[in-house]
C-alpha positions in Angstrom: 47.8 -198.9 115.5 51.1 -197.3 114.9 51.6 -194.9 118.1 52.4 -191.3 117.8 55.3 -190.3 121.0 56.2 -186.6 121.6 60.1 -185.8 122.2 61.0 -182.4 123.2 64.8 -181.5 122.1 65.5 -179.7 125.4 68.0 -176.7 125.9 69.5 -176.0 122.3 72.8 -175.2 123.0 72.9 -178.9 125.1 73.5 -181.9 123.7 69.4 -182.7 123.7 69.7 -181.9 119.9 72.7 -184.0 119.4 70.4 -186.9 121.2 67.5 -186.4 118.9 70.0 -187.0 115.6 71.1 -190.0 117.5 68.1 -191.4 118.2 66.8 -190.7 114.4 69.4 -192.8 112.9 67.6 -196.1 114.3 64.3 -197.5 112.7 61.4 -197.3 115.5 57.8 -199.0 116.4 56.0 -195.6 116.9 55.9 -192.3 114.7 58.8 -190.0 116.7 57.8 -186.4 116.3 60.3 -184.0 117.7 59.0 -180.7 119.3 61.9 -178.0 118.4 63.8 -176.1 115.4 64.2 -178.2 112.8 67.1 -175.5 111.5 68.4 -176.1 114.7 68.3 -180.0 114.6 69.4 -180.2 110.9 72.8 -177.9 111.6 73.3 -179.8 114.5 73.4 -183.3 112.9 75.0 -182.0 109.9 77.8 -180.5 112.4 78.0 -184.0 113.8 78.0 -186.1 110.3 75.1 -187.4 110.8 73.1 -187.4 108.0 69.2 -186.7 108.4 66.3 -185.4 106.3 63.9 -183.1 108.3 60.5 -184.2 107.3 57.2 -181.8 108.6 55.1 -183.3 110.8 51.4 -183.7 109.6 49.1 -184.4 112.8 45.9 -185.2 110.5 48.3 -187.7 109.0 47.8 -191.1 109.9 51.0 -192.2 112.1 53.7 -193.8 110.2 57.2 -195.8 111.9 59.9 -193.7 112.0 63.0 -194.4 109.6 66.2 -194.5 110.2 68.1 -191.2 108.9 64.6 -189.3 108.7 63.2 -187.1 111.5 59.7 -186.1 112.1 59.6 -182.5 113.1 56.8 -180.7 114.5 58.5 -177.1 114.0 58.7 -174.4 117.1 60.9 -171.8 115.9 64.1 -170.2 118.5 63.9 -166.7 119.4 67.7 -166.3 119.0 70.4 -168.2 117.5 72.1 -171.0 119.1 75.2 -172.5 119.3 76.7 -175.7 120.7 77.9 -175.4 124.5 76.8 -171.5 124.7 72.9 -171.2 126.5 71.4 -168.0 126.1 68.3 -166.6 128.0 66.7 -165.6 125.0 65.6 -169.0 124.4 64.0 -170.0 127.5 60.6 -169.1 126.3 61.2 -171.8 123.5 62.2 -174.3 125.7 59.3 -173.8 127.7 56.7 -173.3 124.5 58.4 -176.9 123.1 57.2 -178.3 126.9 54.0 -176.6 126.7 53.1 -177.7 123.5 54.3 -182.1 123.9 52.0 -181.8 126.9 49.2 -180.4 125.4 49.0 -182.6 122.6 49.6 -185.3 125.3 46.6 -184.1 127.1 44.1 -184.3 123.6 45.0 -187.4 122.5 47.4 -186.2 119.5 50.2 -188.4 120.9 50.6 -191.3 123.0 53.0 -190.3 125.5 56.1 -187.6 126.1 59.8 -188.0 126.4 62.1 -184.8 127.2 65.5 -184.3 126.5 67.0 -182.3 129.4 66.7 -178.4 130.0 68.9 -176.3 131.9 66.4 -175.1 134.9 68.9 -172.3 135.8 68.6 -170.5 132.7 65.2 -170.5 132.6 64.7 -169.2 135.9 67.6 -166.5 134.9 65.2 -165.5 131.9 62.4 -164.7 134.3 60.5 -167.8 133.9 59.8 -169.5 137.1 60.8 -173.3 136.9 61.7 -175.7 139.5 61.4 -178.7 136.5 60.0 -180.6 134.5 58.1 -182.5 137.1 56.1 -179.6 138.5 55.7 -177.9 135.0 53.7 -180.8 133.8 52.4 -181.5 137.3 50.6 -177.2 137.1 49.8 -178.0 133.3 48.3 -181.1 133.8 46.2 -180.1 136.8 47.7 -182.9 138.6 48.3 -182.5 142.8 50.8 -184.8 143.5 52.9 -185.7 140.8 56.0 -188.2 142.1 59.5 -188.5 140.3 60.7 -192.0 139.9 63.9 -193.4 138.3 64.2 -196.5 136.5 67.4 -198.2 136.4 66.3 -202.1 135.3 64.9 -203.0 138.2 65.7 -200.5 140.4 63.2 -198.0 141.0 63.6 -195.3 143.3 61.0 -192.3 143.6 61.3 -189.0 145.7 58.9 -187.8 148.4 60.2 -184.5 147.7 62.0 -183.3 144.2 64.1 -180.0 143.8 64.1 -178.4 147.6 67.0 -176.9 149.4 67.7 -179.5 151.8 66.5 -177.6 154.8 63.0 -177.1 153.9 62.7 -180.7 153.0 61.6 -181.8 156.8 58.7 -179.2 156.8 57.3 -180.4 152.9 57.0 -184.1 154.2 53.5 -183.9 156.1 51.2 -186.9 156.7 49.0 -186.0 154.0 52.0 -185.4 151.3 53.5 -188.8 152.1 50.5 -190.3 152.4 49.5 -188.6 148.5 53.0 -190.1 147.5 52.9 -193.3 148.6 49.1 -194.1 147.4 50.8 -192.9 144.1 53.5 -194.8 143.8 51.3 -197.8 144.6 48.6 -197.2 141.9 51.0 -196.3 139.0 53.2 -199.6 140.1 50.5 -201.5 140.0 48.8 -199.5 136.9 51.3 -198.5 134.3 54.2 -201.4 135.1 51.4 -204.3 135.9 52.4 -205.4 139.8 49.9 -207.1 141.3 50.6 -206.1 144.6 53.6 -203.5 144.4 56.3 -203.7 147.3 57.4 -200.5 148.3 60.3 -199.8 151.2 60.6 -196.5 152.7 63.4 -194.4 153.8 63.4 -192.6 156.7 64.6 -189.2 156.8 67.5 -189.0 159.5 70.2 -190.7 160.0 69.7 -194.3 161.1 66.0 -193.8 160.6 65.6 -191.5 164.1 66.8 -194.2 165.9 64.0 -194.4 167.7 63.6 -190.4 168.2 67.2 -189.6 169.4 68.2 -188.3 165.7 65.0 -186.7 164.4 61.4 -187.2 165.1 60.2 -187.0 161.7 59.7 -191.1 161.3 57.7 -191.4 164.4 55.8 -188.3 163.9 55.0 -188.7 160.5 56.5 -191.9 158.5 55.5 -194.7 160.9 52.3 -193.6 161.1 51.5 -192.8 157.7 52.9 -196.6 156.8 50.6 -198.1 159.7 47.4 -196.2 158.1 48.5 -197.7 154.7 48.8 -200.9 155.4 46.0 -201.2 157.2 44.6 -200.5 153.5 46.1 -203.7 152.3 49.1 -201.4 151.0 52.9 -204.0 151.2 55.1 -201.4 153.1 58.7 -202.3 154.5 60.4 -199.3 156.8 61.2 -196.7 157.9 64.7 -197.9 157.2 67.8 -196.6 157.8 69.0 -195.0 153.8 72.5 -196.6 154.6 71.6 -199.8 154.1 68.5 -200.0 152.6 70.1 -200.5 149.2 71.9 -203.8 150.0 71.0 -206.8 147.2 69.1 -208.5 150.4 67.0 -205.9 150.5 66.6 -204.8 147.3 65.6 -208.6 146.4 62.3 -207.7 148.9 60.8 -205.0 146.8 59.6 -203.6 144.1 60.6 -199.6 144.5 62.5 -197.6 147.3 61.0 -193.9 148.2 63.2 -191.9 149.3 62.8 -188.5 151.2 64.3 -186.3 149.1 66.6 -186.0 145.9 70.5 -186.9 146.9 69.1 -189.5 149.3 67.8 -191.9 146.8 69.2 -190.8 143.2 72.8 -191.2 143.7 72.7 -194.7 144.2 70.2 -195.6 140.8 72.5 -193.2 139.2 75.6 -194.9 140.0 73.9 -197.9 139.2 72.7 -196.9 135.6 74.0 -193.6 134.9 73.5 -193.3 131.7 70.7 -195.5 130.7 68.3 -194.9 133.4 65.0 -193.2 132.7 63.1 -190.6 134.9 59.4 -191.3 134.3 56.9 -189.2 136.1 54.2 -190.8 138.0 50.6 -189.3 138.9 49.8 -187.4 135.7 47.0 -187.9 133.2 50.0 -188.5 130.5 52.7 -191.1 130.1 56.1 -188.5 130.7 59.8 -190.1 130.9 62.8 -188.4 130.4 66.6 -189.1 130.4 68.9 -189.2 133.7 71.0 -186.6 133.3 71.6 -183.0 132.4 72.4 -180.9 129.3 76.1 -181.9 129.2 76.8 -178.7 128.0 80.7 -179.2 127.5 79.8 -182.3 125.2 76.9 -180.3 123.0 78.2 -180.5 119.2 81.3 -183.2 120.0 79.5 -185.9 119.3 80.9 -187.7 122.5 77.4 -187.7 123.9 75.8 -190.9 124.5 72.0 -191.4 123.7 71.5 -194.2 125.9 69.4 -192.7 128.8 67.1 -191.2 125.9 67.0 -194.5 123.7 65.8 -196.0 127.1 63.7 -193.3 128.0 61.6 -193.9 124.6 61.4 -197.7 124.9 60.0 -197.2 128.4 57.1 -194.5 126.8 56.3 -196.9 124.3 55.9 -200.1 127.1 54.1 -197.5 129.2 51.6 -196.4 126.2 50.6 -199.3 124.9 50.0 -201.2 128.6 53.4 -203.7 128.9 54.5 -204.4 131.7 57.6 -203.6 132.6 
């Protein structure tokens, strides 16, 4: 069977739009069905010379491959024009209806698996709609109580204990039970959705140097180290806590299968600067397959046509392997 994949065009006035015409101009595997304004995605591409014919989505249909130069358009309208590089808060609620709605269909079968362009989070939250990201909005959706963000950068895989926090309430969201929640995802979905046998996951600590032994932080003995003992007593392959500084060397690196890290600029920037650009942000511990690119809305590139799809093109290959049970 041909699968069906969900892709949300993110904030219109991004380059999430420009993406979409990108990634339409390839043949694909899977029926793509974009979530958004197909006004919207037809101006855009149009704008960019791109040329594109906006076909309606059918969901009793059976699912057909998608062809280059033809987009598959399930239609959610804006609520106020948009233009290239110029958000408004009017259209948050579409943003957020577009989310709603790939989910949803995610959750009754309808399609196989989600991929989101990005979102601008501040403007949502400036329209009145509270949103931390995509993460937890799928996570409250879904029903799902500990959903874990993990990048994929070949085989670099690094996942967060904690996602969008100021940094000084991070210390007082990493309990024993949350870390303990985390980790027995991250295991399960390694060893579920990318086919480990017996995943290999090191953990950061959370201070400098990993505590060094208590004199910078408490927070490994008190929590991490025993968390890891309790796990592995489970049969669960845990290397740490370990210093962040030099957890990421090839040595290292070469002895597992992911890295968690405690919280967002501790572990990203280094996948990042190791695949920025191609990497893909899949989200583990939901009842749906969800990945996404690894950046943001690029707003100074929306409509230039300097944007590059990479992240996205990535982002639906990975769906697809996730979907239809590949390891990767």
């Amino acid at each position: 069977m041909i699968p069906r994949i969900a892709l949300t065009a993110g904030e219109p006035a991004g380059i999430g739009p420009d993406l979409v015409a990108a990634i339409a101009a390839r043949d694909w595997p899977a029926e793509i069905v974009t979530i958004g304004d197909p006004q919207l995605l037809a101006e855009r591409a149009r704008a960019l010379g791109m040329p594109l014919t906006i076909e309606p989505y059918r969901r009793e249909a059976a699912a057909s491959r998608a062809r280059a130069g033809h987009l598959r358009v399930d239609p959610v309208p804006l609520q106020v024009p948009s233009r290239a590089g110029h958000p408004d808060p009017g259209n948050a609620a579409f943003v957020v209806e577009t989310l709603r709605r790939a989910a949803l269909g995610c959750l009754d079968g309808e399609f196989a698996a989600l991929v989101t362009a990005p979102v601008h989070k501040g403007l949502i939250n400036e329209a009145g709609i509270p949103f931390s990201g995509h993460t937890e909005f799928f996570a409250e959706l879904t029903g799902s109580s500990c959903p874990v963000m993990m990048l994929v950068a070949g085989t670099l895989r690094v996942a967060l204990a904690t996602t969008h926090l100021p940094l000084r309430e991070v210390p007082d969201r990493i309990t024993r039970r949350h870390l303990e929640a985390v980790i027995t995802v991250m295991h399960e979905s390694l060893s579920g959705q990318f086919g480990i046998a017996a995943p290999r996951i090191a953990v950061l600590g959370l201070n400098p140097h990993a505590g060094e032994s208590g004199h910078v932080g408490s927070e490994e003995r008190e929590v991490i180290e025993p968390v890891l003992a309790t796990l592995r007593d489970r049969g669960l392959h845990l290397a740490g806590p370990l210093p962040a500084d030099s957890a990421f060397t090839r040595e290292r690196l070469a002895q597992c299968d992911a890295v968690l890290a405690m919280y967002h600029d501790q572990g990203l920037p280094v996948l990042k600067y190791a695949g920025f650009g191609g990497a893909v942000n899949v989200t583990l511990g939901l009842p749906i397959v969800r990945t996404s690119v690894d950046h943001g809305t690029a707003l100074e590139l929306a409509g230039t046509g300097r944007a590059s799809a990479g992240s996205l093109v990535s982002a639906i290959e990975l769906a697809l392997d996730l979907a239809s049970g590949r390891s990767r």
